[in-house]
Every structure is written in C-alpha cells, then in structure tokens.
C-alpha positions as CSV (number, residue, x, y, z in Angstrom):
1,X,-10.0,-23.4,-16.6
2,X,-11.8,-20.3,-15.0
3,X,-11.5,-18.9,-11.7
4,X,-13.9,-16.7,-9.7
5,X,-13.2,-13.8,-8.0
6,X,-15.9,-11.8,-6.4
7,X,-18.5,-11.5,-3.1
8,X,-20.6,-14.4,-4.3
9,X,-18.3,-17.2,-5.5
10,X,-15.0,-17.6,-3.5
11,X,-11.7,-19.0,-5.3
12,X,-10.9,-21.9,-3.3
13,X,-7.7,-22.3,-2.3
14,X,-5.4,-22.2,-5.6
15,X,-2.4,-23.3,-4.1
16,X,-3.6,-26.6,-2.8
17,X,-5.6,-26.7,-6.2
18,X,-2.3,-26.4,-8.4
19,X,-0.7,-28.7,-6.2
20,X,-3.5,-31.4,-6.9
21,X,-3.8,-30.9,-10.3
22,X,0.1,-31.2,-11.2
23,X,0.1,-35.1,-8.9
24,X,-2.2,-35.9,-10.9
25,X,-0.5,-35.4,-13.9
26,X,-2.6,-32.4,-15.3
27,X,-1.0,-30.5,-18.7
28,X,-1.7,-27.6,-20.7
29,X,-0.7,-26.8,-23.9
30,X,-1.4,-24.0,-26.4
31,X,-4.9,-24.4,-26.4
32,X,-5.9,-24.0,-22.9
33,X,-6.5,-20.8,-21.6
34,X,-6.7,-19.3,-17.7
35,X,-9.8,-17.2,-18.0
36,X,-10.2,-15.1,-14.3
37,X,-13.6,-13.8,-13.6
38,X,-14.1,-10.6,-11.3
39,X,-17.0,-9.1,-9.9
40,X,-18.0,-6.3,-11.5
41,X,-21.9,-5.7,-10.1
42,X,-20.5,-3.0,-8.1
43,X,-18.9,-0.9,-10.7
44,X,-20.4,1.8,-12.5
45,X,-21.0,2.5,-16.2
46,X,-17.9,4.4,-16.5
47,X,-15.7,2.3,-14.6
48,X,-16.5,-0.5,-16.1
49,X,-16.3,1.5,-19.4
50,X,-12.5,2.0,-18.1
51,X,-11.3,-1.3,-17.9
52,X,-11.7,-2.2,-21.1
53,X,-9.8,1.4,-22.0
54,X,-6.8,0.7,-19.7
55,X,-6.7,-2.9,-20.6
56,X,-6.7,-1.8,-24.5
57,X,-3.6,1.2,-23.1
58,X,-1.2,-1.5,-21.4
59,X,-2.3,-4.7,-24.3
60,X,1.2,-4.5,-25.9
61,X,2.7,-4.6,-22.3
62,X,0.4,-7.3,-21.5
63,X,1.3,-8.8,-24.8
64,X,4.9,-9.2,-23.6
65,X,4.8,-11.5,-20.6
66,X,2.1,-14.1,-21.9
67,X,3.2,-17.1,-24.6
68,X,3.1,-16.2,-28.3
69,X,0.2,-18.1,-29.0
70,X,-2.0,-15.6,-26.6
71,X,-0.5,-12.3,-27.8
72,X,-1.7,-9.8,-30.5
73,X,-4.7,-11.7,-32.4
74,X,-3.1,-14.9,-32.2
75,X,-5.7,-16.6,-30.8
76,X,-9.5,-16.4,-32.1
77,X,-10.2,-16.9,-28.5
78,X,-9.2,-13.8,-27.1
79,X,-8.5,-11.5,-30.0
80,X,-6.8,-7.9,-29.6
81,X,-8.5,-4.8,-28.0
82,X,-6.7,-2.6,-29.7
83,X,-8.5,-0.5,-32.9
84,X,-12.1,-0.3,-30.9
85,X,-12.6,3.3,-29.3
86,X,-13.7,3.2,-26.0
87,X,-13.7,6.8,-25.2
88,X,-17.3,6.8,-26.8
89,X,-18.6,3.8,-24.7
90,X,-20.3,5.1,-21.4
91,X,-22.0,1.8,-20.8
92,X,-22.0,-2.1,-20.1
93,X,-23.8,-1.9,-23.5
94,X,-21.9,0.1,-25.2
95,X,-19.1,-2.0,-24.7
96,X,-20.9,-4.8,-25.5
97,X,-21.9,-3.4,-28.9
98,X,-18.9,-2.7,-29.5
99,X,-17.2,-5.9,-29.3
100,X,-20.2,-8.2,-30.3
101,X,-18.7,-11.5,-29.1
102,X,-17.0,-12.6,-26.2
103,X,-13.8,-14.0,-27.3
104,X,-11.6,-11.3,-26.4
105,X,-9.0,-10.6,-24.0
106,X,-11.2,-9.0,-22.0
107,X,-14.8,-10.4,-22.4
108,X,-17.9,-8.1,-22.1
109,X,-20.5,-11.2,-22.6
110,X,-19.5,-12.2,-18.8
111,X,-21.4,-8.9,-17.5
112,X,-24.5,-10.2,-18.7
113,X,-24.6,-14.2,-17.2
114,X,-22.2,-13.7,-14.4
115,X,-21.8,-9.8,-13.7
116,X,-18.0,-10.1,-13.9
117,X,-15.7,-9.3,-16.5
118,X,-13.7,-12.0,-17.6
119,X,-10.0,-12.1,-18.7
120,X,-9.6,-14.6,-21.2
121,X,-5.9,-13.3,-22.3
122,X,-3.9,-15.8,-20.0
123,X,-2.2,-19.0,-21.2
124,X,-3.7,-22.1,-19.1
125,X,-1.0,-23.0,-16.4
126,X,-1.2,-25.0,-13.4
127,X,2.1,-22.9,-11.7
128,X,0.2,-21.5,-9.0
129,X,3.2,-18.6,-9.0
130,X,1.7,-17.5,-12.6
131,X,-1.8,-18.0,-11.6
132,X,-1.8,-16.2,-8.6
133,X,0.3,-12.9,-9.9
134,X,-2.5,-13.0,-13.1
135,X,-5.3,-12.9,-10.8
136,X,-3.7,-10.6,-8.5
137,X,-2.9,-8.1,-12.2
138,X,-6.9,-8.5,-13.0
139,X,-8.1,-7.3,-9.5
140,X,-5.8,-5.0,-9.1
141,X,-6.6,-3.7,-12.8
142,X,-10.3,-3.3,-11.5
143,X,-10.0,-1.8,-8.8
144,X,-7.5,0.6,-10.5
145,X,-10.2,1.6,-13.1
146,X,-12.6,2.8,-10.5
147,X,-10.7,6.2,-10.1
148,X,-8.4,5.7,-13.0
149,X,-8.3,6.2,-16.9
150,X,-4.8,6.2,-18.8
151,X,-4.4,8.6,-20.9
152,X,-2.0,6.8,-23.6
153,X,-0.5,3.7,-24.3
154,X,2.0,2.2,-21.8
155,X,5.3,1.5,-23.2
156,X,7.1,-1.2,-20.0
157,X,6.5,-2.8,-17.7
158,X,7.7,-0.2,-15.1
159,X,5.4,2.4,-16.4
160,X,2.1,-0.2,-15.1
161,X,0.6,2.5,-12.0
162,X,-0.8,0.0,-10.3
163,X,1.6,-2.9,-9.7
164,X,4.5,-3.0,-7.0
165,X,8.2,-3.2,-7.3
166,X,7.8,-7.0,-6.4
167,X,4.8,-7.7,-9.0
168,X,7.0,-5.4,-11.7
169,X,9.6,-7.7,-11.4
170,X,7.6,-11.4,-11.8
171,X,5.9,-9.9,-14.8
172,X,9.8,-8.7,-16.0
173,X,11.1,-11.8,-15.6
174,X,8.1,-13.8,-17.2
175,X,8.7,-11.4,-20.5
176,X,12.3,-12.0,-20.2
177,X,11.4,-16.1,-20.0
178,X,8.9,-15.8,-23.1
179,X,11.3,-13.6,-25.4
C-alpha cells in the first residue's frame, strides 16, 4: 500500500478509502507494509541530506510505536538507519551511495523514479487513525528537516520537536498498545 503526498499526485481522500477497504473485508498482516511517499523536488541537497540524519536520530523512538515485526532490522524490507554516517553525505547521491538499495526505513531509490522520499518503516493498516497520524509524522518530518538537523539521538517521545501535545500523545499511546 503506498500513498502519495506531494504537488503532483494528491492522496485521495483516505478516510473514505479506509472506510471502503475494511467493508470489503481488506486485512493486513505482518507482511504488508504502509510506505508514504513525499515530495521531495523542492528540497535541497542538504535538506534532503537531513532527513535521513534526523530519521536515523529519533529511529529507536520511531522503533517504539510501530509492531515488532517493523522495528530495528526485523524486516529485510525496511532495514535500520542506524550505523551509516550521514554527516559526510551532502547529496541525493551521497545518500544513495550510501545505502545502495531501497529497502530501508527511509528509502533513497524513490528520489530517483518519483522525486519523493519514501517511508517504508510503517506496518500496513487500514485504521485511517494510524494512517493519517503516520503521514501527518513524515510531512511534518520533511518539512522539519528544511531548517533543522538534531544533534543527538532522541530518547521519548516527548523530546520529538516537531510533533504537538495531541500528536505526542497518539504516538504514546500506540507504544503503550505495542509494548
């Protein structure tokens, strides 16, 4: 399941999407994954250079609030971040050659086809509620990275600059569900 997020290809509308897909009976399971693709053609080098560096800085946080099966290198699919050293990329290729593949959390292959980056870390859901607050993380993530580089690892939740109160609490409660 992928959804698009940028100036050229709308989302449609996901609630009425989820709502369709669950009457008709639609399941997930441990194999199926939400990948969320978001434009990226706008960004520079060193932005987009910075999500991959945050994303790697709050990966354990991220770790906690999605199922087992999609955590650490669990999956082959979208294996870990962490141990790659993104302060020496300063480019789409540089990232790129560093990672090689595209089965990652965060996948640099999409830059290339789609000029997006593409999160591949979520479990598949049709709960438009998870869905929504995901997609909502990854843009907001983005659009974080244009001004913003952590400068060490995030230990909570709580410590994520770029989420509200509100958000905080749904991605609290999703670790709390999941541990």
């Amino acid at each position: 399941m992928k959804l698009w997020i940028d100036d050229v290809r709308p989302a449609p509308n996901g609630y009425q999407w989820c709502k369709s897909v669950n009457e008709a009976g639609a399941v997930v399971n441990k194999s199926t994954g939400l990948h969320v693709h978001i434009g990226a053609k706008d960004l520079s080098a060193k932005q987009y250079v910075n999500v991959f560096a945050n994303y790697q800085m709050l990966e354990r946080v991220i770790d906690s609030f999605m199922a087992r099966s999609r955590r650490e290198n669990n999956n082959g699919f979208c294996k870990t971040l962490n141990g790659y050293y993104f302060s020496l990329g300063e480019s789409v290729s540089d990232v790129r050659n560093l990672l090689g593949s595209g089965y990652y959390k965060v996948n640099p292959g999409s830059y290339a086809v789609h000029k997006t980056i593409e999160f591949r870390q979520h479990q598949g859901s049709t709960d438009f509620e998870k869905i929504s607050n995901w997609v909502n993380f990854c843009m907001k993530l983005v659009a974080w990275s244009k001004n913003n580089r952590l400068e060490r690892e995030v230990q909570s939740i709580d410590e994520i600059p770029f989420l509200t109160a509100k958000e905080k609490k749904f991605f609290n409660q999703r670790r709390e569900a999941l541990n």
